[in-house]
PATOR-718072 format. One line per 10 residues: number of its first residue (from 1); for each residue x, y, z of C-alpha. Coordinates in Angstrom, 2 decimals, decimal comma, always signed. Layout:
NUM) X:Y:Z | ...
***
This chain:
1) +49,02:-73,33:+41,59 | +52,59:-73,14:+42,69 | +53,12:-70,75:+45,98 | +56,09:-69,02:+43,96 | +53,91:-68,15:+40,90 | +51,21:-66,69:+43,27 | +53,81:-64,91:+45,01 | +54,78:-63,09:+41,52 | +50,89:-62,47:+40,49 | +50,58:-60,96:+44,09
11) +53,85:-58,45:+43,49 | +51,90:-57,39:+40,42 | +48,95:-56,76:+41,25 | +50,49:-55,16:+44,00 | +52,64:-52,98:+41,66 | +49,75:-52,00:+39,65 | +47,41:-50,86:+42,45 | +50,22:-49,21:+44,26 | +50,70:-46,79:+40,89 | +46,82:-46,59:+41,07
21) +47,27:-45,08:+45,01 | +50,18:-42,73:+43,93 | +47,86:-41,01:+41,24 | +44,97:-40,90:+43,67 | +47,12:-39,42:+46,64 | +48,60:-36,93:+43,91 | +44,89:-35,94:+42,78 | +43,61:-35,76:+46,42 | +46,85:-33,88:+47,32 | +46,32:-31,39:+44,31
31) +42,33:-30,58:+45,32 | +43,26:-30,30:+49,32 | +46,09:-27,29:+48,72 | +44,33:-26,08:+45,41 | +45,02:-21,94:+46,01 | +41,34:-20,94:+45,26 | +42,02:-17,70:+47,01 | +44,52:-16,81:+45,20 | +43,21:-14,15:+42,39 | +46,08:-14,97:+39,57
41) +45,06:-18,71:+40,07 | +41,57:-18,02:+39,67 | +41,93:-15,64:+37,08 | +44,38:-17,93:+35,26 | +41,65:-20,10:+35,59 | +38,83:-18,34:+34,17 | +41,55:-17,87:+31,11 | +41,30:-21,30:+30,14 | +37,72:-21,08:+30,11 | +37,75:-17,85:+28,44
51) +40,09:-19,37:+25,41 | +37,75:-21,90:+25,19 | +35,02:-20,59:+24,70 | +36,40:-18,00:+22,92 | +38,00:-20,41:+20,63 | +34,79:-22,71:+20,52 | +33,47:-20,15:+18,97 | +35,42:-18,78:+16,68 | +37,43:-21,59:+15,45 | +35,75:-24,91:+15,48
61) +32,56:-24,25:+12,93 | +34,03:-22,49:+10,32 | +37,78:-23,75:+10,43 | +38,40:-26,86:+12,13 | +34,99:-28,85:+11,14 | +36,25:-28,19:+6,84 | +39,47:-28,80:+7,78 | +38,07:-32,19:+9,20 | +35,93:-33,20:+6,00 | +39,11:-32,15:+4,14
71) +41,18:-34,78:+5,86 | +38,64:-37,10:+5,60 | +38,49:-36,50:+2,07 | +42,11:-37,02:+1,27 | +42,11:-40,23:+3,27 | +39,02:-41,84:+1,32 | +39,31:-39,69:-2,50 | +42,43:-39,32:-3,00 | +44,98:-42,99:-4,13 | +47,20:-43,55:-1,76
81) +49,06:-43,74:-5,41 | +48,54:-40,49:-5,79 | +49,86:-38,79:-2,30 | +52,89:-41,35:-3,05 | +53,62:-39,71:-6,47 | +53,82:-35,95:-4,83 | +54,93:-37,06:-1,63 | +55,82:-39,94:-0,69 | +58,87:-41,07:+0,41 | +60,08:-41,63:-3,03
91) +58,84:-38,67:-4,71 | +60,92:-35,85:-6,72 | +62,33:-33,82:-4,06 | +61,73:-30,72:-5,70 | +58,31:-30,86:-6,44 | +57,51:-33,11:-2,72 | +59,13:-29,66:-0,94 | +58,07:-26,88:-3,19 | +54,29:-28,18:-3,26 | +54,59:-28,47:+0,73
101) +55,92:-25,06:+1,08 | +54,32:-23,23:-0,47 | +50,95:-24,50:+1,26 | +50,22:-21,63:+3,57 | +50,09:-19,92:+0,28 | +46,50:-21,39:-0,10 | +45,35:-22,17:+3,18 | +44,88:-19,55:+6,16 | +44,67:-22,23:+8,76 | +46,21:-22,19:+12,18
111) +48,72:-24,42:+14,01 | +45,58:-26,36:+15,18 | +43,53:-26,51:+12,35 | +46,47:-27,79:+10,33 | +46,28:-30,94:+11,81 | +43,54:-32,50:+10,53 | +45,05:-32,18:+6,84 | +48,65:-33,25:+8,08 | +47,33:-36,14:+10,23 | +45,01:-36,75:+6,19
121) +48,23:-36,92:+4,12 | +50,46:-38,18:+6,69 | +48,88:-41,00:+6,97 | +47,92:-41,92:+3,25 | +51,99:-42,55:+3,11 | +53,53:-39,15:+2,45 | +56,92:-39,33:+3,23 | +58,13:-37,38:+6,79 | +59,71:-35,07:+5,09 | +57,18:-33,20:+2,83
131) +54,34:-34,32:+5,43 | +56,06:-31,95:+8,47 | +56,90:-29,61:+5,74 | +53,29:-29,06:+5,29 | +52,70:-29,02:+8,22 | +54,98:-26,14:+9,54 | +54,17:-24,18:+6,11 | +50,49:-24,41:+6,65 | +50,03:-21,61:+9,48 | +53,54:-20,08:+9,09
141) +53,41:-18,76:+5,41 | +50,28:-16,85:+5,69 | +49,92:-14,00:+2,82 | +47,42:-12,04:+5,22 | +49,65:-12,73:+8,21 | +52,62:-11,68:+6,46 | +51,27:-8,85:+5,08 | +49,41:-7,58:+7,89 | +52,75:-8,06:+9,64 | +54,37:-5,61:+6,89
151) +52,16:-3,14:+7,35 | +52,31:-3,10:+11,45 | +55,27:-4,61:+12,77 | +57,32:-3,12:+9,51 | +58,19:-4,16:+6,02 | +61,85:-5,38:+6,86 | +60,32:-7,99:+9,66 | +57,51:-8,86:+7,75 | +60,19:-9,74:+4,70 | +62,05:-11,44:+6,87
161) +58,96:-13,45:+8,41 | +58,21:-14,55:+4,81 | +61,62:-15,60:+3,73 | +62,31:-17,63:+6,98 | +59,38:-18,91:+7,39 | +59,52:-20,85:+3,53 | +63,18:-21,50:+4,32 | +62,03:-23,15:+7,28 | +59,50:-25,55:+6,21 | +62,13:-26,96:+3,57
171) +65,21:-27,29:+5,95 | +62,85:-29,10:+8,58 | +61,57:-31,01:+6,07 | +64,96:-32,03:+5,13 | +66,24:-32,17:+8,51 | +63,12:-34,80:+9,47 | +64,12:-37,08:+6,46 | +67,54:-37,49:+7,25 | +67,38:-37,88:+10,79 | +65,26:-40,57:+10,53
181) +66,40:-41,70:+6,73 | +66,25:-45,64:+7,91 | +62,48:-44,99:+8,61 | +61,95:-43,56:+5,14 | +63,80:-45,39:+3,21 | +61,68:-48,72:+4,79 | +58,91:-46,99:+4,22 | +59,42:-46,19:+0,15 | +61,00:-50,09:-0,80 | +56,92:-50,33:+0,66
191) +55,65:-48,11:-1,06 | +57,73:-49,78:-4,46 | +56,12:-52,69:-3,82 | +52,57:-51,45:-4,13 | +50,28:-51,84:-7,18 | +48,89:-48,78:-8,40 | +45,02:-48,72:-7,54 | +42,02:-48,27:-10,00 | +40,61:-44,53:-10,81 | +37,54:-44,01:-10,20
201) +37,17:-40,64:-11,80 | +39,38:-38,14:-13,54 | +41,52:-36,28:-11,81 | +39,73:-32,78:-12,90 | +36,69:-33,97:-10,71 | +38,27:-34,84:-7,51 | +40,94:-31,32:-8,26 | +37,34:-29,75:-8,63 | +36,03:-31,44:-5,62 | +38,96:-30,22:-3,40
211) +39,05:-26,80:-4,37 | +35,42:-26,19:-3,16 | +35,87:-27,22:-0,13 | +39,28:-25,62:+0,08 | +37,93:-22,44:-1,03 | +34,72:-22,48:+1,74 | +36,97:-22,94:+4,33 | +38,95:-19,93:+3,15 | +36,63:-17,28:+1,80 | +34,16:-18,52:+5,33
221) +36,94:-17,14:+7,71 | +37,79:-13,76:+5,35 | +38,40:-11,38:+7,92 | +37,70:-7,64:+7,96 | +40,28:-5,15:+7,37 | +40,55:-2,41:+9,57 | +38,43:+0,41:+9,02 | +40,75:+2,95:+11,28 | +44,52:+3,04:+12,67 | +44,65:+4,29:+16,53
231) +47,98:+5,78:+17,75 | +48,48:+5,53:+21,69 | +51,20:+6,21:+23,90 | +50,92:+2,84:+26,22 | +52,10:+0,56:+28,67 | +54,62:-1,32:+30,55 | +58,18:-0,28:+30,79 | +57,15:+3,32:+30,28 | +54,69:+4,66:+27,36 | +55,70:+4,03:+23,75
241) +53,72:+4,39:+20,75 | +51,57:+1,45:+19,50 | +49,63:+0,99:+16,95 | +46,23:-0,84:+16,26 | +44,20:-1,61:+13,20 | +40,62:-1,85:+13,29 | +36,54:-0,60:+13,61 | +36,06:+1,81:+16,80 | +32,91:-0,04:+18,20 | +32,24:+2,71:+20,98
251) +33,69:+6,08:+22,19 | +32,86:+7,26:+25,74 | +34,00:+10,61:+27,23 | +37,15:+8,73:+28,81 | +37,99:+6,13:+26,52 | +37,73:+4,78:+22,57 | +37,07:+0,83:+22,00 | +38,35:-0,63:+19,06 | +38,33:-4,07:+17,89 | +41,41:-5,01:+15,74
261) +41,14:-7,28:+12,79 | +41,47:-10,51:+15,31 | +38,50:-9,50:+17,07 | +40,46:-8,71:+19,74 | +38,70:-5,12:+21,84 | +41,09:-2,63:+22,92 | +39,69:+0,01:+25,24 | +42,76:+3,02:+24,91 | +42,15:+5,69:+27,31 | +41,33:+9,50:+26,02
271) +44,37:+10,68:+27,44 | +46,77:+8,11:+25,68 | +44,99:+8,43:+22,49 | +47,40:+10,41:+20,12 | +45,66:+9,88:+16,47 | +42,73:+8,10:+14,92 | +43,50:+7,97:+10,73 | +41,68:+6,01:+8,34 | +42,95:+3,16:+6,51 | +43,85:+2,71:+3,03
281) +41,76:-0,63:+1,75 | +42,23:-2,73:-1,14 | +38,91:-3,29:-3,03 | +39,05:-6,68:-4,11 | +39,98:-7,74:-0,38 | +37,10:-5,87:+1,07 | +34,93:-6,60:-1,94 | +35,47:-10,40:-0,65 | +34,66:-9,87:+2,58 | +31,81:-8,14:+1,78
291) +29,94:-10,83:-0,43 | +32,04:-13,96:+1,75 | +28,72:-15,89:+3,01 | +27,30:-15,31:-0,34 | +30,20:-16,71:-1,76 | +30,08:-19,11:+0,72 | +26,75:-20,10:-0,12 | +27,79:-20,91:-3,78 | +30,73:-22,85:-2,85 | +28,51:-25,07:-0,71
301) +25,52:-25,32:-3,45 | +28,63:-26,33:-6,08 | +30,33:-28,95:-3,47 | +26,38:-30,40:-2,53 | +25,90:-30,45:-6,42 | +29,58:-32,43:-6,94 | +28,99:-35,04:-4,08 | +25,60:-35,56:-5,25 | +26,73:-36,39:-9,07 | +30,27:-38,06:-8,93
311) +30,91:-40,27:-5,36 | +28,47:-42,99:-4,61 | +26,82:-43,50:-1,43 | +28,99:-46,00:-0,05 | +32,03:-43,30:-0,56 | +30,21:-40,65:+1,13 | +29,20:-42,82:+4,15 | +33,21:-43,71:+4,31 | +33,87:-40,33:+4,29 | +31,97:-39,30:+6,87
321) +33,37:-41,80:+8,67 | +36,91:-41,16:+7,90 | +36,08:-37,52:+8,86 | +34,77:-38,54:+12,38 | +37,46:-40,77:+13,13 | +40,13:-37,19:+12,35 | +37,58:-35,28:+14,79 | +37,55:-38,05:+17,37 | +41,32:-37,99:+17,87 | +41,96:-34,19:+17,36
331) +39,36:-32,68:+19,07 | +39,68:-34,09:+22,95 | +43,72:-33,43:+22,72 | +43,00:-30,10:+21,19 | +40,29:-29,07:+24,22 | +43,24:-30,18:+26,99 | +45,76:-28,13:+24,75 | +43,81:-25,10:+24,81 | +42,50:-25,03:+28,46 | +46,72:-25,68:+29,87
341) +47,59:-22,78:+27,34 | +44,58:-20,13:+28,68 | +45,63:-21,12:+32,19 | +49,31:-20,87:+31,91 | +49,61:-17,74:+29,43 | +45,88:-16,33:+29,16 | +44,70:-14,68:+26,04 | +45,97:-12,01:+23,67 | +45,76:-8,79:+26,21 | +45,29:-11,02:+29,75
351) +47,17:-13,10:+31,67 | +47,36:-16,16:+32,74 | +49,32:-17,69:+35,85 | +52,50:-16,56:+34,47 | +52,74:-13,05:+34,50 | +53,24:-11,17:+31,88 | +56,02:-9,12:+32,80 | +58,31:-11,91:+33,26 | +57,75:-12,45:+29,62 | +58,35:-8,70:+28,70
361) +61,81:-8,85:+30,64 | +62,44:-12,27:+29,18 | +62,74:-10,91:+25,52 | +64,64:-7,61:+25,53 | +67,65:-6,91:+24,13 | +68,96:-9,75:+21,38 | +70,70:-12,27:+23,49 | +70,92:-15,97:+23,10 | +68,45:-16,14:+25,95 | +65,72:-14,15:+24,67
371) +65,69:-15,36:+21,25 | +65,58:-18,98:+22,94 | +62,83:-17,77:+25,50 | +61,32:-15,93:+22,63 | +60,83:-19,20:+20,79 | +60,21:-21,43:+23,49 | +57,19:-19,26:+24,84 | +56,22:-19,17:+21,20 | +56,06:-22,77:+20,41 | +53,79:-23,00:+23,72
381) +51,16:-20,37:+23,22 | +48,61:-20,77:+21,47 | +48,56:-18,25:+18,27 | +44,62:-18,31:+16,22 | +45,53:-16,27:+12,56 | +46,38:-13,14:+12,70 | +46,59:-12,89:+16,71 | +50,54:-12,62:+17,16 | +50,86:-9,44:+15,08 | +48,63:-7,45:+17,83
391) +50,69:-9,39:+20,65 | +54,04:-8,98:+19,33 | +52,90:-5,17:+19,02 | +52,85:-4,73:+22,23 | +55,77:-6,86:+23,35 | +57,76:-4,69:+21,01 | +56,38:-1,32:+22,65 | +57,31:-3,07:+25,83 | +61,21:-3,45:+24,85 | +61,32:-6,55:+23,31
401) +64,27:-6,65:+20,59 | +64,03:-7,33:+17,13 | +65,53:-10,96:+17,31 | +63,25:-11,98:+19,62 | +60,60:-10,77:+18,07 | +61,49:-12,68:+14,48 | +61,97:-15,59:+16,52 | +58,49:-15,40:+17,98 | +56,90:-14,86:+14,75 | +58,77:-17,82:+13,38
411) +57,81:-20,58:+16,31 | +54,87:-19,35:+17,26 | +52,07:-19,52:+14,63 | +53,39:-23,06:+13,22 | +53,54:-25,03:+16,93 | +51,36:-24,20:+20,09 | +50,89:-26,67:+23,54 | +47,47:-28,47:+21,77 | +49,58:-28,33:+18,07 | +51,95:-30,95:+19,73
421) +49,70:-33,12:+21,83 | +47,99:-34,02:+18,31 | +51,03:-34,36:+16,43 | +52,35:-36,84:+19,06 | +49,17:-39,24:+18,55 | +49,62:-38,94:+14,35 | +53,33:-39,45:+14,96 | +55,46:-40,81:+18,25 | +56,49:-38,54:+20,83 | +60,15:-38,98:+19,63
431) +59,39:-37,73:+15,99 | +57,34:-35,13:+17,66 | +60,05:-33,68:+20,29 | +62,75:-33,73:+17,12 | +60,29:-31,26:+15,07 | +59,80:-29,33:+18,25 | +63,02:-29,02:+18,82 | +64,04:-28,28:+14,84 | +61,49:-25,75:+15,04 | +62,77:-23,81:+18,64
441) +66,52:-23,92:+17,73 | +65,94:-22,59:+13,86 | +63,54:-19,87:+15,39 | +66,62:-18,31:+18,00 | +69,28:-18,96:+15,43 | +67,22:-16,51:+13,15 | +66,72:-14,38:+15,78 | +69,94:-13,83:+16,50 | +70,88:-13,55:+13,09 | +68,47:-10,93:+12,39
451) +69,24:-8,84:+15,48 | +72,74:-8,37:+14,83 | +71,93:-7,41:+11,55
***
């Protein structure tokens, strides 16, 4: 062999191990100052363990594992035809946006467990447009969220929460498709080309099919309305009144514990405590609740009796498949998402390594830098259902403005730090930054908007 060619393998491999010694001097640098004895490090590190577990729990049985069969589902069930016809890159406009939406309509689902079922259609050849549609509408346009946002934070924010958020998921729809037209329009003369596959079944069955397990993962994760609203004068920046909905679980001589509809516990000291009033309930809500693992039960008896009867076993051993394949790609990205979001912001009512009050003083007031900060921290944190109304709560007692606070609402529940590391394996880092970044600007311009209103 030539000396000059060895030469070049030798600069290589010398190249290659030499990035190899960097990471290892970095890792070995990292564990010899790691600040154990610090308490906010260790405390930001119990956090992330905290979160996880916390969301381990709550989260992966009942929302993420039917949002994975879902996905699965859609990428074995339904024609690639079919997706094409409602929204693909070719599809009416209209209809592609309006069914996308209007999504969040139907499913309660978070920014994570979202992904499976935008990853699903995303991939089946829905065009970028509807597909990140979807997938901002999906947690943003909550009916509970909204509403329990009404009836907290106040009925002008939680109108205005409603209205941007279904504006949003259009315009970034739109905004997606014509950045990156070239792509699309590539990717319907494809789809033109394509000959339209055989049905298997009518559409009723698989509609039929899809509702069931729509309608499990729904009525399974019904949550509680509050059975009491607790008036206290609280916290930093001086004492304001707060408000929190929920079911007092204990009452000591020097304190009252109530869990809000999150499942969040609040312990409010005696002295702070200005009212405890019961709550008005609707009876078909808590009527739900009340029979939800029975109905439950039914749904899953009706979608054993349906996959039994109509899909062979070949299709049901793809599926499963399919469905593993969504759970093997989500789920490690999600775990590192959630751990760096406990340790750098904790969890609803704790901290994490950055403190808290530099996040109170970042949003007051209705500047262009705490509607930006206000969305930025937003897109980062990670927001389960329901969880931001309690947290804005007390941002709001704490100063924050009104801007800000529409701003949060608006980023927040659609992106989080384990939201993006997923959507940058379904699509590119570029496309992924772009939505991001659609998302975070949108957010402070309506922030701003609305403050100075």
């Amino acid at each position: 062999m030539p000396t000059a060619v060895i030469s070049e393998i030798n600069v290589m491999d010398w190249k290659k191990e030499s990035k190899k010694l960097a990471a290892v001097a970095i890792v070995f640098l990292a564990c010899f100052y790691l600040p154990i004895h610090h308490s906010r490090f260790v405390n930001a590190v119990f956090e992330s363990l905290y979160l996880v577990k916390w969301y381990a729990r709550e989260h992966v049985l009942l929302c993420l594992i039917p949002a994975f069969f879902i996905a699965g589902a859609i990428g074995v069930f339904v024609s690639q035809a079919s997706v094409m016809k409602y929204l693909g890159a070719k599809a009416n406009k209209v209809l592609a946006y309006g069914v996308a939406s209007v999504s969040g309509m139907i499913l309660a689902v978070c920014s994570c467990t979202v992904l499976p079922l935008f990853a699903g259609i995303y991939k089946m050849g829905a065009g970028l447009g509807p597909a990140t549609a979807f997938l901002y509408s999906g947690p943003a346009i909550n009916v509970l969220a909204i509403i329990l946002t009404a009836r907290i934070l106040g009925l002008e924010l939680g109108i205005a929460r409603a209205v941007g958020a279904i504006v949003f998921s259009v315009v970034i729809g739109l905004a997606m498709h014509f950045i990156y037209r070239k792509e699309e329009l590539e990717k319907s003369s494809g789809q033109v080309a394509m000959p339209a596959p055989e049905v298997s079944r009518p559409l009723w069955k698989n509609a039929a099919f899809f509702a069931s397990m729509v309608g499990i993962l729904v009525v399974a994760n019904w949550a509680r309305s509050g059975d009491v609203r607790a008036i206290f004068l609280c916290c930093p920046g001086g004492l304001s009144a707060h408000t929190i909905e929920g079911t007092v679980v204990q009452e000591g001589e020097g304190y009252v514990r109530v869990v809000d509809r999150t499942g969040t516990e609040h312990e409010i000291p005696a002295e702070q405590l200005q009212a405890i009033e019961p709550v008005d309930k609707n009876i078909v809500y808590e009527a739900v609740f009340r029979a939800r693992w029975g109905i439950t039960a039914g749904l899953l008896v009706l979608f054993g009796g349906m996959l039994l009867m109509w899909f062979s076993r070949g299709e049901i051993a793809e599926w499963v498949a399919t469905s593993w394949g969504f759970a093997w790609q989500i789920l490690p990205l999600l775990l590192i998402g959630v751990l760096a979001a406990g340790f750098l912001l904790g969890r609803p009512g704790y901290e994490g390594i950055i403190p808290a009050q530099w996040v109170e003083r970042a949003v007051g007031g209705n500047s262009l830098w705490a509607n930006l900060f206000a969305s930025f921290a937003g897109a980062f944190m990670y927001f389960a259902t329901l969880t931001e109304v309690p947290i804005l709560q007390g941002l709001l007692g704490a100063g924050m403005g009104k801007g800000p606070a529409l701003a949060l609402l608006l980023a927040g529940p659609a992106l989080s730090l384990p939201n993006m590391l997923v959507i940058r394996s379904v699509m590119g880092t570029q496309k992924t930054m772009v939505f991001v970044a659609l998302v975070v600007v949108m957010a402070t311009l309506s922030g701003l908007i609305y403050g100075a209103i």
